[in-house]
C-alpha positions in Angstrom: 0.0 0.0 0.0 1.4 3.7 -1.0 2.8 5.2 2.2 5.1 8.3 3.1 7.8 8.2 5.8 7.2 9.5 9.6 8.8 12.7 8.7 7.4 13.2 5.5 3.4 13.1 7.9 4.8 14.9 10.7 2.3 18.0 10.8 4.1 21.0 10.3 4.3 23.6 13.3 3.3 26.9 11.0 0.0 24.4 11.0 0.1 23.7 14.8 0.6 27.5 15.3 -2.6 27.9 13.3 -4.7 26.0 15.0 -3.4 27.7 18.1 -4.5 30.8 17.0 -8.1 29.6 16.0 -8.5 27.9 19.4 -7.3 31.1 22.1 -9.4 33.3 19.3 -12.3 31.2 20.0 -12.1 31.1 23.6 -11.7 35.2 23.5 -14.9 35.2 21.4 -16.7 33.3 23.5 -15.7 34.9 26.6 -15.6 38.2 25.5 -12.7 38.9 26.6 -11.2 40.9 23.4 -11.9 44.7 23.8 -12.6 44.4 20.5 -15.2 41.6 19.6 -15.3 42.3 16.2 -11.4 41.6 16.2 -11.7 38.3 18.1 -14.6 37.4 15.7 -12.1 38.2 12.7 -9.4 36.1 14.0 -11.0 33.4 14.6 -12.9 33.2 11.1 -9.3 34.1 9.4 -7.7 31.3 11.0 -10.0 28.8 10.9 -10.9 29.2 7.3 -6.9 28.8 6.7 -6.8 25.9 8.7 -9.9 24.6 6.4 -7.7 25.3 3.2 -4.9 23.6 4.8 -6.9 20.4 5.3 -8.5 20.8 1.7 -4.9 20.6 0.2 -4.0 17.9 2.6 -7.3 15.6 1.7 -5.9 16.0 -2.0 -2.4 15.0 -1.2 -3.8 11.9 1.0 -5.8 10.9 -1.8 -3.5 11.1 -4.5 -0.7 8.9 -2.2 -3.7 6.1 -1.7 -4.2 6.8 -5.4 -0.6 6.0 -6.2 1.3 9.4 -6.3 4.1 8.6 -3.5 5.8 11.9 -4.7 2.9 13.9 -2.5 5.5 12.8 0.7 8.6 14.4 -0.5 6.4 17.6 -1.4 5.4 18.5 2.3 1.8 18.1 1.2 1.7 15.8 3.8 2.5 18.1 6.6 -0.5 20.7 6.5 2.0 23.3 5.5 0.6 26.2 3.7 4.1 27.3 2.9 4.6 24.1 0.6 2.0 24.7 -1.5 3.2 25.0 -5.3 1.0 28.0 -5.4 0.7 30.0 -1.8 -0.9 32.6 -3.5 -3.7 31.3 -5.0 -4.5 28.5 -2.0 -4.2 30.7 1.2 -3.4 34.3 0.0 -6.1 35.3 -2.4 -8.7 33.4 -0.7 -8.2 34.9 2.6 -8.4 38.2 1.2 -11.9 37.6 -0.8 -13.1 36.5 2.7 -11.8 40.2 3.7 -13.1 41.8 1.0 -17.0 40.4 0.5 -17.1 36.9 2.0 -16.9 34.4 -0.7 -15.1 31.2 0.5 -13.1 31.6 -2.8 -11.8 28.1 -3.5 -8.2 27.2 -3.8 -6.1 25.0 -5.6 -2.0 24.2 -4.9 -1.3 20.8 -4.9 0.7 19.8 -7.8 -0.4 15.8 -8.2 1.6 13.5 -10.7 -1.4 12.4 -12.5 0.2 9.9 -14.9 1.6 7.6 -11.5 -2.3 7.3 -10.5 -4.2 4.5 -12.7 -7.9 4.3 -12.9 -10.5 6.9 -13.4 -12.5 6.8 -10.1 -8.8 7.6 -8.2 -8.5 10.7 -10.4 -12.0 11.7 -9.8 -11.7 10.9 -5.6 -8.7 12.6 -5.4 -10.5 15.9 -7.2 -13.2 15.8 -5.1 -11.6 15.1 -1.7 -10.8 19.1 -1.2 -14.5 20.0 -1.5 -15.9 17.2 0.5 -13.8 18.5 3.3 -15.4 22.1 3.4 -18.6 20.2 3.1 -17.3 17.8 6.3 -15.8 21.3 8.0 -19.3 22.8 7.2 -21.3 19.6 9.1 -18.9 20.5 12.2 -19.0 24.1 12.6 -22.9 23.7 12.0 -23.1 20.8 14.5 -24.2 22.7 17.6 -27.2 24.6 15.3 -28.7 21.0 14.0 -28.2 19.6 17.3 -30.2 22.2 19.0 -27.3 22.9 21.5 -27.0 26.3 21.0 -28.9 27.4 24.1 -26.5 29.0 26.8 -23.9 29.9 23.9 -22.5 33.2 23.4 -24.2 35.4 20.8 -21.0 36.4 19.2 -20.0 33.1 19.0 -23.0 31.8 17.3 -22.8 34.5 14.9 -19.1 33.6 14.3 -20.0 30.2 13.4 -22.9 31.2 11.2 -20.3 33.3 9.2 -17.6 30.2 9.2 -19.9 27.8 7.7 -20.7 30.4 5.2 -17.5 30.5 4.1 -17.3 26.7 4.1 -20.5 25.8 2.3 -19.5 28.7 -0.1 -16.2 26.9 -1.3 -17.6 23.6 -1.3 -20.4 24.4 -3.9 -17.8 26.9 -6.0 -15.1 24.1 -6.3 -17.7 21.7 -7.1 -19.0 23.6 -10.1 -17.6 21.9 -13.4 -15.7 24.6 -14.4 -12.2 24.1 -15.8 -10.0 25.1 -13.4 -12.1 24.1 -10.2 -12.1 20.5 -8.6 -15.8 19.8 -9.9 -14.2 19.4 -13.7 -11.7 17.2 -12.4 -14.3 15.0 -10.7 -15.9 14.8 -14.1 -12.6 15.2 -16.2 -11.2 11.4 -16.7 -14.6 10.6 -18.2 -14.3 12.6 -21.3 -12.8 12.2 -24.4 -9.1 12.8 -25.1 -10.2 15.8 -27.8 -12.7 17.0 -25.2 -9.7 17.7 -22.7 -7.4 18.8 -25.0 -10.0 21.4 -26.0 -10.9 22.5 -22.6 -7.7 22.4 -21.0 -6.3 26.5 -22.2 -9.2 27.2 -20.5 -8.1 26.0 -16.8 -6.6 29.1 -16.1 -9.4 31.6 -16.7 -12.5 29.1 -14.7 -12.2 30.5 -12.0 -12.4 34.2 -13.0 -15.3 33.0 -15.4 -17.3 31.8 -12.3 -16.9 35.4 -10.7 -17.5 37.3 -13.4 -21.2 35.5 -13.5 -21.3 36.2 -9.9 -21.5 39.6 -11.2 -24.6 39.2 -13.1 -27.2 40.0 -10.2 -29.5 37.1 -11.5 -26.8 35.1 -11.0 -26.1 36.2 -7.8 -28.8 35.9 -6.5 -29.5 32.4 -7.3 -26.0 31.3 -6.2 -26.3 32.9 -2.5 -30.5 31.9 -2.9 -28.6 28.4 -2.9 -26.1 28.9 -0.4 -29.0 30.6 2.2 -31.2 27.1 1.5 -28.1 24.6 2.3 -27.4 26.9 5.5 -31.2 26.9 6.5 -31.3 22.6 6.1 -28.4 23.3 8.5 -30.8 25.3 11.0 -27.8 28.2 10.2 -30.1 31.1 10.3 -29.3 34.4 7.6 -29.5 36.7 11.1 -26.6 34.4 12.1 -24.4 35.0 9.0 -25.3 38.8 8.4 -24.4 39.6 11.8 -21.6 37.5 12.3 -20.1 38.9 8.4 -20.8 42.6 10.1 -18.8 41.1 13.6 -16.2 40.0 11.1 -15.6 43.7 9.1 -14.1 44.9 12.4 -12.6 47.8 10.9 -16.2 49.5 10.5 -16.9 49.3 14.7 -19.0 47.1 16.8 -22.2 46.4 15.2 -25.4 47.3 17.4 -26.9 43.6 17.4 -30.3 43.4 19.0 -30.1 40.9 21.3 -31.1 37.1 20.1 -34.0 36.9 22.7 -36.5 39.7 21.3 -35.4 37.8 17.5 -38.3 35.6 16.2 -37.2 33.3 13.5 
């Protein structure tokens, strides 16, 4: 069976520090105990959607070694490193600041995988759709405590922080499953066409994912897309009070928000 060596898995501390910051950024959100919630709220969204990009590369990598590519090891993939990806930029840079700017999970893409090594098309298509699936597993987690019904005794600001996270998560996970060139949702689909299909799609890859924004544009569009995203976040019992105010919590930078408080809310 493909494996990698003990070093070659040893998770990376740049990762470790990572999820450090997401966990004393949680606990300052949920205690309050940041003179600035809306800074605490920010951290804690920033790091954990990192982390989530870091574990959306790694469930690639993992793949593709099961899949056959033992060159994943020798990468770093292996080590939740964002600083081995082949493209830092576009996996953990430009996504971060899209979540800044309008928050859109903006999906990434950095793991250079040596295709040819892998045999079989259902091992090409897993190892395209692993990254989604985890946004769509981070999703299930950071919603857990709204479809549970365990959200009684917890802080407003960190519900609304959580809303905002899984925003961001079931935003990426639909985006990188659309079957654009470029985006994981073509690979999935990818090994099933015809040679002279891919050969005629492929000088498109680069441009997909600027396609997909520029229809995001088009208000119709736009509203459909985030119609969609609102529906899989309701199934979720992820209110839209829940992301507005925990996107407004987020944009620090423009003060403290005046959030009436949840008890006088009627959903």
């Amino acid at each position: 069976m493909p494996t990698a060596t003990r070093g070659e898995r040893r998770v990376s501390p740049v990762f470790l520090a990572l999820v450090a910051i997401m966990g004393v950024s949680m606990w300052a959100v949920w205690t309050d105990f940041s003179a600035s919630p809306g800074f605490a709220v920010f951290l804690f969204v920033v790091s954990g959607w990192v982390v989530s990009l870091c574990l959306h590369e790694y469930a690639h990598a993992r793949t593709a070694l099961h899949g056959g590519d033992l060159t994943v090891g020798a990468k770093g993939y292996l080590t939740l490193d964002p600083l081995k990806y082949t493209h830092a930029l576009l996996s953990i840079v430009l996504p971060v600041i899209f979540v800044i700017m309008g928050g859109i999970g903006l999906p990434g893409g950095a793991v250079f995988i040596e295709r040819h090594r892998i045999r079989g098309r259902w091992k090409h298509s897993m190892i395209s759709a692993a990254g989604p699936l985890t946004n769509a597993a981070f999703a299930v987690v950071v919603t857990a405590p709204f479809w549970l019904g365990a959200m009684d005794g917890v802080p407003d600001h960190f519900r609304y922080a959580l809303g905002f996270m899984a925003q961001l998560q079931v935003t990426a996970a639909i985006l990188n499953f659309l079957p654009v060139p470029g985006l994981d949702g073509y690979g999935v689909i990818e090994p099933w066409l015809s040679y002279k299909v891919r050969r005629q799609v492929e000088p498109f890859a680069p441009f997909g994912i600027l396609a997909v924004f520029g229809f995001l544009w088009i208000p119709e569009v736009n509203h459909a897309f985030f119609d969609m995203i609102d529906s899989v976040l309701r199934f979720l019992d992820v209110t839209a009070w829940d992301t507005y105010w925990g996107r407004e919590l987020f944009r620090f930078w423009q003060g403290t928000p005046d959030i009436p408080p949840l008890s006088a809310v009627v959903f």
